[in-house]
Residue, then its C-alpha position, 0 to 999 in steps of 0.5 A: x500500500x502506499x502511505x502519502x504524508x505531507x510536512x510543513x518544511x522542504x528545502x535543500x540543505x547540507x549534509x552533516x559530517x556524519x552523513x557524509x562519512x555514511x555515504x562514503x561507507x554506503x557507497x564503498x559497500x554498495x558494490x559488494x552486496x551489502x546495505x548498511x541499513x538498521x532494521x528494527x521489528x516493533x510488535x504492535x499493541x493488541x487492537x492497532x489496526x492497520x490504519x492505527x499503523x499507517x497512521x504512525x508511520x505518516x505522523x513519523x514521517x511528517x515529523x522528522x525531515x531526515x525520512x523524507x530526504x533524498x541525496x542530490x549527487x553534487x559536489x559537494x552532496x546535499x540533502x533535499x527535503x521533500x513536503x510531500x510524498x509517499x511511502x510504500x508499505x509491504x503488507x504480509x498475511x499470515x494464513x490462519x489459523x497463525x502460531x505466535x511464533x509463526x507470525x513472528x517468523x514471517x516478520x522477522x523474515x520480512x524484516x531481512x528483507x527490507x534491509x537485504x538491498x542497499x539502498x538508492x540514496x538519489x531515487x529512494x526514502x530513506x525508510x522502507x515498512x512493512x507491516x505483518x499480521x494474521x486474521x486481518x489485524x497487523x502484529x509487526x511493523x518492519x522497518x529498515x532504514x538507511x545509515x545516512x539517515x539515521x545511526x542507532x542513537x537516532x532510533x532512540x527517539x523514533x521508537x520512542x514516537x512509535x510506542x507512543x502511538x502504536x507500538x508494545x515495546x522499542x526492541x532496543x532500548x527505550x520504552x517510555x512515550x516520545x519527548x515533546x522535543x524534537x531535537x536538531x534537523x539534519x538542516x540546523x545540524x548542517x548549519x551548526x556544522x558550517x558556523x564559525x563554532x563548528x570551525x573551531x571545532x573542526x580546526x581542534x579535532x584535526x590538531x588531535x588526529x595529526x598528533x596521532x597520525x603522526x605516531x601511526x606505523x606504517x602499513x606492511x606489504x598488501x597481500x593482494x586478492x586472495x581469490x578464495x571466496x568473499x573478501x570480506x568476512x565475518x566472524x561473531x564470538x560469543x563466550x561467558x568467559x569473555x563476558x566475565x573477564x571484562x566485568x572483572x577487570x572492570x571492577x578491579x580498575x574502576x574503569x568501563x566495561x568500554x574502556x577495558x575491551x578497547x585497551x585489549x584492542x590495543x594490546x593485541x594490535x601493539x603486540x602485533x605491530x610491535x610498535x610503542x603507540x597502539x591506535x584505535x579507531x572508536x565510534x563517537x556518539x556526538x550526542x553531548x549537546x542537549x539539542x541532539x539528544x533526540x535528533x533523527x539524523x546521524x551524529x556518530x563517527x569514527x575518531x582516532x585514539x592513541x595510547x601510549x602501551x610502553x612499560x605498561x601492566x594490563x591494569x595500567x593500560x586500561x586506567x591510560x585507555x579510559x584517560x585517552x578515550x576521553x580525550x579522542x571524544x572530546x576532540x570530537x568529529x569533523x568534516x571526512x574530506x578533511x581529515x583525509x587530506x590530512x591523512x594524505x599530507x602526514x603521509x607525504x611528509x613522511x614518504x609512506x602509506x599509513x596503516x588503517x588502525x582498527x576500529x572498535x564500535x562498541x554498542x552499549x544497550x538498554x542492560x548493563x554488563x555485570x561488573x564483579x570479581x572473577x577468579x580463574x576456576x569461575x573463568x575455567x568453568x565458563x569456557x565451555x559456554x562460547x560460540x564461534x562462527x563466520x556469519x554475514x552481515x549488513x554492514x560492511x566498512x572501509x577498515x581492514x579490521x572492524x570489531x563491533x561490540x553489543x554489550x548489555x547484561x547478557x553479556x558481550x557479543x563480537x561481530x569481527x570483520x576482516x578483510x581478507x585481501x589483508x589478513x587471512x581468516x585463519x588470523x582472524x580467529x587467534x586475534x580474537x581468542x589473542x584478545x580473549x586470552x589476554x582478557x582471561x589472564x588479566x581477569x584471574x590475576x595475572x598483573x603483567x598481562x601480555x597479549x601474545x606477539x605473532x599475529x603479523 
């Protein structure tokens, strides 16, 4: 069915710097299959009727600009905001009689669906629906959006909109009614971005990302197609031991269950590279100001963090981590082209390819992490409980090696990329059980935990 809404605002603005780090990553993917898109599956309270749902998706769409914009491809690219349209909604039935979880399935299939095909940034909303249901009422609403719309943050508020209307729960996180404030506009994000404030801000996030680029290795050899499959691959963990070494270490440091998981990062990259500096990339929320708290538009990006690893105890690593991720958020963001060209320059003056420093997107949900003391015979006991396995993935990014981290009070789940045109998958897999190793020891009391060399 189609869905027609019609908004009070139009116009043609900037992109943000979020948005345009999103487009870039969109289009380096695009051409290997994969999409970008968030998905989210709301099941709707008992007696919405479809139009009680469209009705929500219509007020959603009418309410916030970034789902009824679409990129104009100029150089630089801009947003055009449109007043009025309409949304296409796939509508699924469920033959009764319907199981729960047969409705359920279907929805979730749906949902796999809508996000499967990358997204036309030029032809297309940024938003796809779908609606699924049985015996004529609808159970599920679908729907996946496009990263350079929204990031996960952005999702806080709209689930929020959508319990307030129509909705049981936000499947993520919030499920309180939607704030009266509507938050920045992609628009006044933009013109934020272009003030003189946003230059000064800009001129400070390049200042730290020089320093660090400057201590940066250089990158080795390419090892060229590997010409064995995909070549990017993705391999998911999932381990109780892992789960309880970070809480552990978490609790002993008085540091974040974050802080701890980035500082094994670098202590196996810096055992890797055997380089004194370890560098992260990490993926800034830039949600401090009041004004973006619930805004419906990407603010997240990645920033550079360097630490100094030299003559450095797990313990002492984790406490230098949290102090220089601090300061990596506070330098905050700024626009992509520009910190390439900076890049370009380092890399010209001093007469070699940097290499890509990993990132680590780590997802703190709705839950907490348990953080509490551990000792190796509860770490021993919990070795049994894991899973490994390579997967695919939606999401698809411009780093030979990408780890994203859910983290709530389940417990801690990996997704790590790896490019294998660079790394092998078999490397892959020991710089995740590196990492988990090295999280395991610190946890049962080895004070001078090392992450072990070799991983070349």
């Amino acid at each position: 069915m189609a869905v027609p809404f019609a908004a009070g605002r139009a116009g043609r603005a900037h992109l943000t710097w979020s948005q345009q780090y999103y487009l870039a990553e969109l289009d380096a993917a695009r051409p290997y299959g994969r999409s970008l898109a968030i998905t989210r599956l709301y099941p709707l309270r008992a007696g919405t009727s479809e139009e009680d749902a469209t009705a929500a998706l219509r007020a959603l769409v009418e309410r916030y600009e970034t789902l009824r914009s679409r990129v104009i491809r100029t150089t630089p690219a801009v947003q055009q905001v449109h007043r009025q349209g309409s949304l296409p909604v796939a509508v699924h039935e469920v033959a009764a009689p319907a199981a729960t979880h047969e409705v359920r399935a279907a929805a979730e299939a749906a949902l796999a669906d809508l996000g499967r095909r990358p997204f036309d940034v030029v032809e297309e909303w940024p938003l796809r629906a779908a609606l699924i249901g049985a015996g004529g009422r609808p159970r599920f609403l679908a729907l996946a959006f496009s990263h350079v719309a929204v990031d996960a943050f952005a999702l806080l508020p709209v689930g929020a909109f959508l319990v307030d209307r129509c909705a049981q729960t936000d499947p993520v996180a919030r499920t309180a009614p939607g704030s009266a404030v509507e938050g920045l506009q992609p628009r006044e994000l933009a013109a934020a971005e272009a003030s003189p404030a946003g230059g000064r801000a800009t001129r400070r996030a390049l200042r730290h990302a020089e320093q660090t680029l400057r201590r940066l290795p250089a990158a080795p050899a390419a090892v060229g197609p590997s010409g064995a499959g995909e070549r990017f691959r993705f391999l998911r963990r999932r381990s109780a031991a892992l789960d309880l070494a970070v809480g552990a270490v978490a609790a002993r440091t008085g540091e974040s269950p974050a802080a701890v998981l980035t500082a094994a990062v670098l202590a196996v990259e810096a055992a890797r590279t055997g380089e004194r500096y370890g560098v992260v990339q990490l993926i800034s929320a830039n949600r401090l100001r009041p004004e973006t708290v619930e805004a419906v538009v990407p603010c997240s990006q990645p920033v550079l963090c360097c630490v100094d690893t030299h003559h450095a105890s797990f313990a002492e690593l984790v406490r230098r981590t949290a102090s220089a991720s601090l300061r990596a958020y506070g330098a905050g963001p700024c626009p992509p082209s520009a910190l390439a060209e900076l890049r370009a320059t380092v890399e010209k003056e001093r007469g070699v390819r940097l290499e890509d420093a990993p990132t680590l997107n780590y997802r703190p949900r709705a839950t907490l992490l348990p953080v509490r003391e551990t000792d190796g015979e509860e770490l021993r006991r919990a070795a049994a409980d894991a899973e490994t396995a390579w997967v695919d993935s939606a999401m698809l990014w411009q780093s030979a090696h990408y780890l994203s981290a859910d983290v709530d009070g389940s417990g801690v789940r990996l997704l790590l990329q790896v490019d294998t045109d660079v790394r092998p998958p078999g490397w892959a897999e020991r710089w995740l059980a590196d990492l988990e190793g090295l999280l395991c020891a610190a946890a049962s009391g080895a004070t001078t935990a090392r992450a072990p060399a070799g991983l070349g």
